[in-house]
C-alpha positions in Angstrom: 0.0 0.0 0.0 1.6 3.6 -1.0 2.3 5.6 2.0 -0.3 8.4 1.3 -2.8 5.6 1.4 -1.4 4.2 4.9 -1.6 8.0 6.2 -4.8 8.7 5.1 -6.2 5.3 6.6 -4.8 6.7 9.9 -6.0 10.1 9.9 -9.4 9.0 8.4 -10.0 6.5 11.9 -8.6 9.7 13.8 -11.8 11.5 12.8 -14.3 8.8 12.7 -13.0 8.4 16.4 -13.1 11.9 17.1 -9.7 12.3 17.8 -10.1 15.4 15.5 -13.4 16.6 16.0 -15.7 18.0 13.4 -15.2 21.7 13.2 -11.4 22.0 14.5 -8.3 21.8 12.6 -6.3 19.2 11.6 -2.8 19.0 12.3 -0.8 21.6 9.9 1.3 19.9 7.1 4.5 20.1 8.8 3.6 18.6 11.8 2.1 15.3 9.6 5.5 15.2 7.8 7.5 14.9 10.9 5.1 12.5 12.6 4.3 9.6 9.7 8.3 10.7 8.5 7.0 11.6 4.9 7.5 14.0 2.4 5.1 16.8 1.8 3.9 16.1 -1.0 3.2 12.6 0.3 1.1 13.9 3.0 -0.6 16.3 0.7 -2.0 13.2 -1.3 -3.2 11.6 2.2 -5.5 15.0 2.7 -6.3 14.9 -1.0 -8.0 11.8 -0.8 -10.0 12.9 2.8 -10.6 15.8 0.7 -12.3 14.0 -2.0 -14.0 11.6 0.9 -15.8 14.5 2.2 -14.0 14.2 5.7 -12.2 17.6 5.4 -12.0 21.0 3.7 -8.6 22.6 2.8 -8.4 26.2 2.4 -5.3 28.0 1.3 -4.1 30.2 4.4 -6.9 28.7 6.7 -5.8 25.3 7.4 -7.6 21.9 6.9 -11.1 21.8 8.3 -12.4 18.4 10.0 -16.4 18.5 7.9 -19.3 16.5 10.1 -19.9 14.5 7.5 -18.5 12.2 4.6 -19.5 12.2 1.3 -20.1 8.4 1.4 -23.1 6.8 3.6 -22.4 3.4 2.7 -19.9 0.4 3.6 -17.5 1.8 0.4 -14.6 -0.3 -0.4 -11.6 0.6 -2.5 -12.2 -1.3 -5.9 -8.7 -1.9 -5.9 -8.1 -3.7 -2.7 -8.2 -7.1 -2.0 -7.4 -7.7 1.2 -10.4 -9.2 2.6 -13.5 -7.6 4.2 -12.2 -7.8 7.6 -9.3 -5.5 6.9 -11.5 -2.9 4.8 -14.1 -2.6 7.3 -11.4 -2.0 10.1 -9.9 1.0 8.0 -13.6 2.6 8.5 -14.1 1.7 12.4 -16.7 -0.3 11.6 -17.6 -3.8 13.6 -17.4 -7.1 11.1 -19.2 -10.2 12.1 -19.5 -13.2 10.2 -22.2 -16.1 10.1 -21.4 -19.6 8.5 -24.2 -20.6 6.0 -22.1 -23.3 4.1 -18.4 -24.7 4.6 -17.8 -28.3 3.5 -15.7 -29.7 1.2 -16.8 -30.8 -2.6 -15.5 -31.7 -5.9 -15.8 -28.3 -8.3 -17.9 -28.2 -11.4 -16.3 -27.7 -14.3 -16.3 -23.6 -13.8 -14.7 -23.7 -11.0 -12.1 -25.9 -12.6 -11.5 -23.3 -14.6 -11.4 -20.3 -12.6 -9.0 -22.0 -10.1 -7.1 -24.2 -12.9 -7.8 -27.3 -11.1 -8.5 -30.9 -12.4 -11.9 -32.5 -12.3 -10.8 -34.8 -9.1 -9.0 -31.7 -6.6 -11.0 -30.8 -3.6 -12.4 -27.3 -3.2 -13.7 -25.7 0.1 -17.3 -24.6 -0.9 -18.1 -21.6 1.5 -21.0 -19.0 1.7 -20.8 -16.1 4.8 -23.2 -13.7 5.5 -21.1 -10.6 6.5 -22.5 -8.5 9.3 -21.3 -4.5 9.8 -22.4 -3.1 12.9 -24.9 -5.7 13.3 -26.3 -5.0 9.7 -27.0 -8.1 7.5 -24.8 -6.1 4.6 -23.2 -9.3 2.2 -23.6 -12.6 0.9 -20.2 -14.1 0.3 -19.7 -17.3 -2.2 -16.5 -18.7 -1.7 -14.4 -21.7 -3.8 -10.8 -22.5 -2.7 -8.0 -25.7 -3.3 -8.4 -27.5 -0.5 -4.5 -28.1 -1.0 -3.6 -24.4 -1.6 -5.5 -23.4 1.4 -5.3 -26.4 4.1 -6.4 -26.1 7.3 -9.5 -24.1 7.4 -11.4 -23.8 10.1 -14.9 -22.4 11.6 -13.1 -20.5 13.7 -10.9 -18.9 11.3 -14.2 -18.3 8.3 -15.6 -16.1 11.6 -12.6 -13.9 11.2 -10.6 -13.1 8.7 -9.5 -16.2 5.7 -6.6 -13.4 4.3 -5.3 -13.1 8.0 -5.0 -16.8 8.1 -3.5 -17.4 4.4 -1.0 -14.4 4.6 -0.2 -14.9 8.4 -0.5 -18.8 9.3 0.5 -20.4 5.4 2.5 -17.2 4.4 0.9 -16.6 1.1 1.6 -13.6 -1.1 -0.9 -12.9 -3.1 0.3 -11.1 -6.8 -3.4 -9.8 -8.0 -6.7 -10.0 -8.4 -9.0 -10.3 -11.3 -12.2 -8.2 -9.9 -15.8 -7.9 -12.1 -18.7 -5.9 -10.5 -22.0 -5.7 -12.4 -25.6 -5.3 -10.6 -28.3 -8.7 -10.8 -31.6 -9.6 -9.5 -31.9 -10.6 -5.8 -32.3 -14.4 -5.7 -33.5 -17.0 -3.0 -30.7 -16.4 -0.7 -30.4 -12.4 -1.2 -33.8 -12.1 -0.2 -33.7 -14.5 2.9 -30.1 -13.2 4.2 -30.0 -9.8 2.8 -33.9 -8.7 3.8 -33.8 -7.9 -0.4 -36.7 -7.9 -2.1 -37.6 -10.0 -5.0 -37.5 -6.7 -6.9 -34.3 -5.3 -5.4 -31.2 -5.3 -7.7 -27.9 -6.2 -5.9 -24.4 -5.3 -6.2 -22.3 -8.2 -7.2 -18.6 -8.7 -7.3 -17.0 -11.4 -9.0 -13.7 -12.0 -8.5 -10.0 -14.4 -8.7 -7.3 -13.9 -6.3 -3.9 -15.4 -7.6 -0.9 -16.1 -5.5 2.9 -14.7 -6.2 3.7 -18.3 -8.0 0.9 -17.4 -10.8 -1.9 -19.7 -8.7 -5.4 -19.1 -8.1 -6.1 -19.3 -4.6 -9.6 -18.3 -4.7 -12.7 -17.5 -7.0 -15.9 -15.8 -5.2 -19.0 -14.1 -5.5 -20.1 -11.2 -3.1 -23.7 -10.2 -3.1 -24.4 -6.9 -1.5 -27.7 -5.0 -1.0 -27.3 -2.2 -3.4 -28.3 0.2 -0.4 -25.6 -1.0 1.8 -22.4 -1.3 0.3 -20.4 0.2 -2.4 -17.4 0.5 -4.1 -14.8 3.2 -5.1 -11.8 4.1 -7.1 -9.6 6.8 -6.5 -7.6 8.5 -9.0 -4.8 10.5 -7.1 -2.3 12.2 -9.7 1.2 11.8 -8.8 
C-alpha cells in the first residue's frame, strides 16, 4: 500500500474516532511530515484523498477543516483492494461479524475448474458467509478454494478473517486479483439473508485472487444489498 494511502487510513479513523473533532483543525502539514516521516507532498495526497471523501475541507491560508460529514453513507470499499473484508471494514471503524451458511468440502464443477485451474478430481472448500457490519446483514459471500492451496481451514478462522490466516499462518503472497462488478436480481438467498426484495437489484462482485507463484487461490462471488455497500476508485495524480 503507497504511503499516502497508509496516512490517510490513519487520519481518516482519527476522525471517525473523534480524535479530530468536526469543526477544528487538523494538524498543519508540517507537523504530519515529521510524525508519519514523509515527504510533503506525500502527505498532501493523504488529505487529498479525505478531501475527495468529504471528511475535510482545505483552504489556502486557513488550514484543513475536520467536515461532520462524509461524502459516502455506505460500507464503500476501495475497488482496488483485495485484502479481505475484515481488513476494509477496520480501515472505516466499523464492527465485522460473520455467520457460517455453508463450509464443507466438494469436488468443483467444471467452472470452477476453470477459474481455479484445477482438475476435475482436486477438492475445493465450498463456503457462503453472511457478513454483518455493525450488526447489519450487509453481504452474501460465495466462496471456492484448493483445499491443497489453502489447508487447514477452520470455523473458527471463516468467523474472522480467511486473508489473516492465508498471509499470516500459510505465508501466502498474493500477486493480483481479477475483480468484475455488475448489478443482478436478488435471488433465494439475497432475499432471505439480505432482507432484499424480489424486486431489489444487488451489487455483485465477482472475482480471482492469484498467489505470487501465478496460482489461483480463490474464485468468489459477493452479493451486496445495493443500499448497503459500495465501491470506489480513487484516481490520485502523482
Amino acid at each position: 500500500m503507497p504511503k499516502y494511502e497508509e496516512i490517510a487510513n490513519t487520519l481518516r479513523q482519527r476522525i471517525k474516532k473523534g480524535v479530530y473533532p468536526a469543526n477544528t483543525l487538523l494538524p498543519n502539514q508540517i507537523d504530519l511530515v515529521q510524525e508519519f516521516g514523509a515527504s510533503r507532498m506525500t502527505v498532501k495526497k493523504a488529505i487529498t484523498i479525505l478531501t475527495m471523501e468529504g471528511l475535510v475541507l482545505a483552504r489556502r491560508g486557513a488550514g484543513t477543516k475536520i467536515l461532520d460529514h462524509s461524502f459516502w453513507n455506505k460500507a464503500a470499499m476501495p475497488a482496488n483492494q483485495y485484502d479481505g473484508m475484515a481488513a476494509d471494514i477496520a480501515r472505516l471503524g466499523k464492527t465485522l461479524t460473520s455467520e457460517i451458511i455453508q463450509f464443507e468440502v466438494v469436488f468443483p464443477t467444471p467452472e470452477i475448474q476453470e477459474y481455479l485451474m484445477l482438475a476435475d478430481q482436486e477438492p475445493v472448500y465450498e463456503i457462503i458467509r453472511l457478513r454483518i457490519i455493525d450488526g447489519v446483514n450487509t453481504t452474501l459471500e460465495h466462496t471456492y478454494m484448493p483445499v491443497t492451496r489453502a489447508p487447514g481451514l477452520t470455523d473458527d478462522v471463516l468467523k474472522h478473517s480467511v486473508y489473516n490466516y492465508l498471509k499470516e499462518t500459510l505465508h501466502l503472497t498474493f500477486a493480483g486479483a481479477f475483480r468484475n462488478i455488475q448489478a443482478d436480481k436478488s435471488d433465494e438467498y439475497d432475499q432471505k439473508y439480505l432482507d432484499c426484495a424480489p424486486t431489489d437489484p444487488v451489487l455483485e462482485v465477482e472475482q480471482v485472487i492469484y498467489l505470487d507463484n501465478g496460482e489461483p487461490i480463490e474464485y468468489s462471488r459477493s452479493r451486496n444489498r445495493y443500499d448497503r455497500r459500495s465501491y470506489t476508485y480513487l484516481d490520485v495524480k502523482s
